[in-house]
C-alpha positions in Angstrom: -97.2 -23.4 2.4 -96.0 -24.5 5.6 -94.2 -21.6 7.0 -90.5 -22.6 9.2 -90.5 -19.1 10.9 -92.8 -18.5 13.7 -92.5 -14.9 12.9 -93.9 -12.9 9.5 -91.4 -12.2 7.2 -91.3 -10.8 3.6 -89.7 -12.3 1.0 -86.4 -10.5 1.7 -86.7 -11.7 5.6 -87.7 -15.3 4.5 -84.1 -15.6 2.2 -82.7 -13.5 4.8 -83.8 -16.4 7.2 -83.5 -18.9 4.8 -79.6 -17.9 4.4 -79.0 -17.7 8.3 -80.1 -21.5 8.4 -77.6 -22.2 5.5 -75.0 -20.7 7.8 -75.5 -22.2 11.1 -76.0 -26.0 9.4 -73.0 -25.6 7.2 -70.2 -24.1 10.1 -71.8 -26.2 13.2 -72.6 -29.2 14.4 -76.3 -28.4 13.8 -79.8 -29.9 12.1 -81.8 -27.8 10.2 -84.6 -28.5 12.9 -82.2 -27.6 15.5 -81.0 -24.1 13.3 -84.6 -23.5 12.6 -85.4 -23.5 16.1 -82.3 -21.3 17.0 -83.5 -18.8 14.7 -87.0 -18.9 15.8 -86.1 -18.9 19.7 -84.2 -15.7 19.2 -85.9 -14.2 16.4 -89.5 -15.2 17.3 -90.3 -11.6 18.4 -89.4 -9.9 15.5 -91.1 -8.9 12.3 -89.1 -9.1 9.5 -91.1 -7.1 6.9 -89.4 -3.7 6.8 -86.3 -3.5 4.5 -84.7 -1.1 7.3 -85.3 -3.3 10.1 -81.4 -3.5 12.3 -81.5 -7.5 11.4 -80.2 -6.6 7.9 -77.2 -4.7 9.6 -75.1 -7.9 10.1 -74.9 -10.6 7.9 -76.1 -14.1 7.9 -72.6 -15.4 8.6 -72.7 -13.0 11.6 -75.4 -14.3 13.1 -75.6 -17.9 12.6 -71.6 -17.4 14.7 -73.6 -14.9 17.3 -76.4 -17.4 17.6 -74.2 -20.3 17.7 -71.7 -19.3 19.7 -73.6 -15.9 22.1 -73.0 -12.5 22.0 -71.2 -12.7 25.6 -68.7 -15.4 24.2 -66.9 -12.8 22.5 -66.4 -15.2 19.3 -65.3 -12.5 17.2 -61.8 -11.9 19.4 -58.6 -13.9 17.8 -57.6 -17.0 19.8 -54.5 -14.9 20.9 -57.1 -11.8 22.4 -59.2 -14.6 23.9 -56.0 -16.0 25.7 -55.2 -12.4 26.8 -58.6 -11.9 27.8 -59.0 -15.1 29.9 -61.9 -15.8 27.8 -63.7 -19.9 27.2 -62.7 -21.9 24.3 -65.6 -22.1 22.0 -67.8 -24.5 21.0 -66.6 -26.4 18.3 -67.4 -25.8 14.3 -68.3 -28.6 12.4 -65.7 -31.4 12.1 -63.8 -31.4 8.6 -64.8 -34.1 6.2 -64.8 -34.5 2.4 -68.2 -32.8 1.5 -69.6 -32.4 -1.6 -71.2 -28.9 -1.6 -73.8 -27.9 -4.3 -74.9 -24.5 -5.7 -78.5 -24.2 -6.6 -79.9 -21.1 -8.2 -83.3 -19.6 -9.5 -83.1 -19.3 -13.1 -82.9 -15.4 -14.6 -82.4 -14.3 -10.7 -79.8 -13.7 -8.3 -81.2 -15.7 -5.8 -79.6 -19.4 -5.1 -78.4 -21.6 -1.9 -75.0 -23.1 -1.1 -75.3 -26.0 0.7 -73.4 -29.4 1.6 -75.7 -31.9 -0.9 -77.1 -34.2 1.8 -79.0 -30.9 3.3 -80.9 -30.4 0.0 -83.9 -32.7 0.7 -84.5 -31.4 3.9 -84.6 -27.7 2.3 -87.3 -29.0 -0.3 -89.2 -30.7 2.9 -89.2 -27.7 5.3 -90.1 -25.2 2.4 -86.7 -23.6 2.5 -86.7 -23.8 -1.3 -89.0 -25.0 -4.1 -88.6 -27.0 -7.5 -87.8 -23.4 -9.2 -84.0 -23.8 -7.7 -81.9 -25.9 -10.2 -78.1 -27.0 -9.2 -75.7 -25.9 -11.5 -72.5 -26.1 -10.0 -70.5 -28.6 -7.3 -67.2 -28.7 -5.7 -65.7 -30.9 -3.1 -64.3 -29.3 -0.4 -63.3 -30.3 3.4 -64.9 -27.6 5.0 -67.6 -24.8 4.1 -65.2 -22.2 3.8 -63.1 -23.9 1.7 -65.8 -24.4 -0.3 -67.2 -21.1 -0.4 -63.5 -19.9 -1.6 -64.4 -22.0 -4.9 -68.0 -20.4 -5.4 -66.7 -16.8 -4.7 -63.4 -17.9 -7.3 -66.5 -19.5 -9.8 -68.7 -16.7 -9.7 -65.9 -14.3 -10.2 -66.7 -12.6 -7.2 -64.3 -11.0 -5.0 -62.0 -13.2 -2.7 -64.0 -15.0 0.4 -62.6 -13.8 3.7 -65.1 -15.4 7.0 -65.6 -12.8 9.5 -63.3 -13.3 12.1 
């Protein structure tokens, strides 16, 4: 199997990975080729095969906005402390637009992908994911976190807040 990271990873760093990509393509203006290489260019020197390893601190939202956006952008700040602060507008998210987002899950597991449906393909080509995900759920939404309001509400999880 071709491998996307350039680094080793276990099957919890792969998803880990694999869920970072999901991230950075959904919220910004991004391809996967261009998120894959983000994560490789500032990843590339790790080795994501311990469970404790500091990667698995922050979450995959957190670092697809850190790796987007930098650590010295301050991202996380409000727009009213960035204004205080004197601080850059950031770089743009991804424009809103009627997307139709798709949940594909592993059978029996907890594992699945949320992802706007014209990204699927490319996750089968680059070997993000494999014919043992099946979709089972859809919802049309203008933006991902709109749309990830709807899976958290369908999967009866707890209400979706983004980190700021």
């Amino acid at each position: 199997m071709i491998k996307p990271w350039i680094f080793e990873t276990n099957k919890t760093g792969f998803d880990f990975c694999r869920s970072t990509l999901i991230e950075l393509i959904s919220r910004f203006p991004l391809t996967q080729f261009e998120g894959i290489h983000l994560i490789n260019s500032r990843w590339g020197h790790l080795s994501l095969l311990d469970e404790d390893e500091i990667t698995y601190h922050e979450s995959p939202e957190f670092w697809a906005k850190d790796f987007y956006w930098g650590t010295d952008t301050f991202w996380w700040k409000s727009e009213d402390e960035r204004i205080l602060m004197n601080l850059s507008p950031l770089k743009p998210k991804r424009d809103d637009k009627e997307t139709i987002y798709e949940l594909w899950e592993v059978p029996s597991k907890e594992e699945y992908i949320f992802v706007n449906r014209e990204e699927i393909n490319d996750l089968f080509t680059n070997h993000l994911i494999n014919n043992v995900f099946e979709k089972t759920w859809c919802t049309t939404k203008y933006n991902y976190n709109e749309a990830l309001r709807d899976l958290y509400k369908y999967k009866g999880w707890i209400e979706y807040k983004e980190i700021c």
